[in-house]
Phi, psi and omega in degrees: 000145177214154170297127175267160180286337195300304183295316190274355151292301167342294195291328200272329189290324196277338244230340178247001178259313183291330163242000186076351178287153143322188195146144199209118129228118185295158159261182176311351186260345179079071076298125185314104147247079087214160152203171169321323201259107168294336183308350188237004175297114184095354184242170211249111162252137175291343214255286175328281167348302159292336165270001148261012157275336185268326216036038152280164159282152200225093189277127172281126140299181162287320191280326158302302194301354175296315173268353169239155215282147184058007162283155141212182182296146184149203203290175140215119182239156171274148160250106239258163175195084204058049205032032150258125164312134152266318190206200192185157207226131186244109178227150208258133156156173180301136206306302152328318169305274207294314183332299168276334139337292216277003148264344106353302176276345178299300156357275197290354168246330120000294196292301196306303190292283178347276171332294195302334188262007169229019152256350164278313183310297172318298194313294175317327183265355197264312114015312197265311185317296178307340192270343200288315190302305169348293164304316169331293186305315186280151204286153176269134169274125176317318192308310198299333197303293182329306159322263166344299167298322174317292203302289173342265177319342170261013144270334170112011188259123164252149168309305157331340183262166189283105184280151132237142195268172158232133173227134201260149054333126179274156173270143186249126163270352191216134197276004177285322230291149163214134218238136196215089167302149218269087177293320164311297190314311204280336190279349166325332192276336179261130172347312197242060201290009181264357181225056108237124198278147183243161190188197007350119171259341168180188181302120181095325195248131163201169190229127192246116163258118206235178202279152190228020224245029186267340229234112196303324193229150165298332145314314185286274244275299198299304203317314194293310173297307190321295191337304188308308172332285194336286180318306176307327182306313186294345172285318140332316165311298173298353170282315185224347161051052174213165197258152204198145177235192218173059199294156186208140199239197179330162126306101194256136173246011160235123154341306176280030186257353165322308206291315157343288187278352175283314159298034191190341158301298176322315209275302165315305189300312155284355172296298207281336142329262189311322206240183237270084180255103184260027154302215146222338184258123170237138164234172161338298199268032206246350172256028235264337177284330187277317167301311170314304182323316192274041196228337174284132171298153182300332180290312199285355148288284208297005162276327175273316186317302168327286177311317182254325162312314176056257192257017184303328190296351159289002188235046208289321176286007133309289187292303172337272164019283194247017131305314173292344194256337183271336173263006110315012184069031165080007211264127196272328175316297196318296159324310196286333187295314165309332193285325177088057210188167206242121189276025138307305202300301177335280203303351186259338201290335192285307174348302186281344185263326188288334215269353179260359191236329165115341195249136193273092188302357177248033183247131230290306173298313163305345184268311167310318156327291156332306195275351191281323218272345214266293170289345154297302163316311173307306205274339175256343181272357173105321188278150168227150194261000000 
C-alpha cells in the first residue's frame, strides 16, 4: 500500500484549512508528493528520510534543519501501514504547536489508507468476479473447469452448485445516461446471497447468477425466480424511474452449460423486446416459439409474413388491433375494454382485418396461423412495442 497524491492533498488541504500550519507529506523514498508550498513538491526532504529509516518521530530544529537538505523546523512522523513505514507526514512549527495536530493527523491518515485499501480490495474482488462471470459465459474447455472452480472459491463462489442467470437490461434513453445497481441489494432478493455473483456486461446490462440448490424442482425454481424477476424489477424502477426488462434462463446444473443459456438468454430478450410482449419479466422457457421463430431466415419470413398477413401489413391499427384480441385469449369483452373501444367497433375492425389477409382471425386455426405471421413480423421487422 502507498500514499497516493490524491490522499496526501486530502490530508494537507484539511490540516491547513483547519490550523493554518504548514504541512509535506513524504512517501516512503523522503520525497515531498503534496505540500502546503506547492513549490517543494518533488524535492528530497532528509528529515523524512531518517524517519523512514528509524521509524520514529523527528522533531527537527532550526539548526538541524539548516543541514538537511529540503527540511524546517517542526515534527516529522511515520505513517505505518500493516506495520510498515509507508510515508511521513511534516508539519512546520514550534514543537508545542505542532505535536498534537500532527498526531491526530497522523491518525486520520493511517485511517484514510485503511479505508482506500479496503475499497480497493471490494473494488478488486468485485473485477475478478466479472471477469470470472465473463469467462463463464464464453465456452468452456472441460480442461478448464477445474481452474474455474478455484477461482470460484477464492472468491467465496462455489462453482459446483447447479446456477441460474438473470439478465437485466436498461432502456438507455439518453447515450449519457449510466446507470449503476446496488449489488448487494440486488443478491438480497436471493435465497442465497453469497452465492450470487452480479456482473455488468456492457453499458445498461448485467448478468445475475444465483445458486438453485434452495429449489425443489425446476418447476419451484422457475416460478420462485419469476417472483424474485418480479421484485428486482420494481426495484430497478424505483432506482432509475427508466424502463428496464429482465430476462430469466435455464436451470444450468453444469457450468459449462452457462454459455448456452446465456445466449438463448440474450436472444428471447431482444426477441421479447421487439415483438408483442408488453411484460418486462421473462423466462425462457415461455419463449421457446419466439425462438425457433427468429431462427427463419430473413427471406423465407418475409415470404410467410407476405402470404398470411398479405395487405394487412399496410394497416398497423388493424395489426395493434389483433396483436390485443390474441393477447386476450380471442376474448372480445376484454379485448374491446383494453382497446378503450365499443365491441361492436372490435368486430368490424376484426371483420376489416379478414378481408385484407383472406383469413377469420376468430377462427381457432386460422387465428394461429395469424398469430405466427403476427410474430415473425414483430421479430423481424425490427420494431418494439
Amino acid at each position: 500500500m502507498r500514499i497516493t497524491r490524491k490522499i496526501a492533498d486530502m490530508i494537507v488541504n484539511k490540516t491547513r484549512d483547519l490550523t493554518q500550519l504548514n504541512m509535506n507529506v513524504m512517501d516512503k523514498h523522503g520525497t515531498i508528493i503534496s505540500s502546503s508550498d506547492s513549490s517543494r513538491i518533488g524535492m528530497l526532504h532528509e528529515g523524512a528520510v531518517q524517519v523512514v529509516r528509524t521509524g520514529e518521530e523527528v522533531m527537527i530544529t532550526r539548526e538541524q534543519a539548516s543541514r538537511w537538505s529540503g527540511s524546517k523546523p517542526g515534527i516529522n512522523m511515520p505513517i505505518y501501514f500493516h506495520a510498515e513505514v509507508v510515508g511521513v507526514i511534516g508539519i512546520s512549527g514550534q514543537e508545542s504547536e505542532v505535536i498534537p495536530f500532527g498526531r491526530a493527523v497522523r491518525m486520520m491518515t493511517e485511517l484514510l489508507l485503511h479505508q482506500s485499501y479496503l475499497t480497493e480490495q471490494v473494488e478488486m474482488k468485485e473485477r475478478s468476479k466479472m471477469y470470472l462471470v465473463q469467462e463463464l459465459i464464453a465456452a468452456i474447455d472441460p480442461a478448464a473447469k477445474d481452474g474455474l472452480y478455484t477461482r470460484g472459491e477464492l472468491l467465496g463462489v462455489d462453482l459446483r452448485l447447479p446456477r441460474v442467470l438473470m439478465i437485466i437490461q436498461m432502456d438507455q434513453l439518453e447515450n449519457s445516461t449510466d446507470y449503476e445497481i446496488r449489488f448487494k441489494d440486488v443478491a438480497a432478493l436471493f435465497p442465497n446471497p453469497q452465492e450470487t455473483l452480479i456482473a455488468q456486461l456492457g453499458r445498461g446490462r448485467w448478468m445475475v447468477l444465483a445458486d438453485t440448490t434452495v429449489y425443489r424442482t425446476n418447476r419451484h425454481a422457475k416460478s420462485a425466480l419469476m417472483d424474485i424477476a418480479g421484485k428486482l424489477h420494481l426495484l430497478l424502477s424505483d432506482w432509475f424511474r427508466n424502463t428496464s426488462y429482465i430476462a430469466v434462463g435455464r436451470v444450468c446444473p453444469d457450468i459449462a452449460l452457462i454459455s448456452a443459456s446465456f445466449h438463448e438468454t440474450v436472444s428471447m430478450l431482444e426477441i421479447a423486446k421487439k415483438a408483442d410482449k408488453e411484460e418486462a419479466v421473462f423466462h425462457v422457457e415461455d419463449a421457446a416459439l419466439e425462438l425457433v421463430l427468429a431462427e427463419v431466415s430473413e427471406t423465407t419470413a418475409r415470404q410467410l409474413i407476405a402470404r398470411v398477413l398479405g395487405e394487412l401489413i399496410e394497416h398497423p391499427a388493424l395489426m395493434e388491433t389483433l396483436h390485443a384480441f390474441y393477447r386476450n385469449n380471442m376474448n372480445l369483452n376484454e379485448t374491446a375494454g383494453v382497446l378503450g373501444i365499443h365491441r361492436n367497433t372490435l368486430l368490424y375492425r376484426l371483420d376489416r382485418a379478414a378481408t385484407f389477409m383472406g383469413e377469420d382471425p376468430r377462427q381457432f386455426q386460422q387465428g394461429m396461423r395469424i398469430q405466427l405471421g403476427l410474430m415473425l413480423h414483430s421479430i423481424h421487422d425490427g420494431t418494439e412495442r
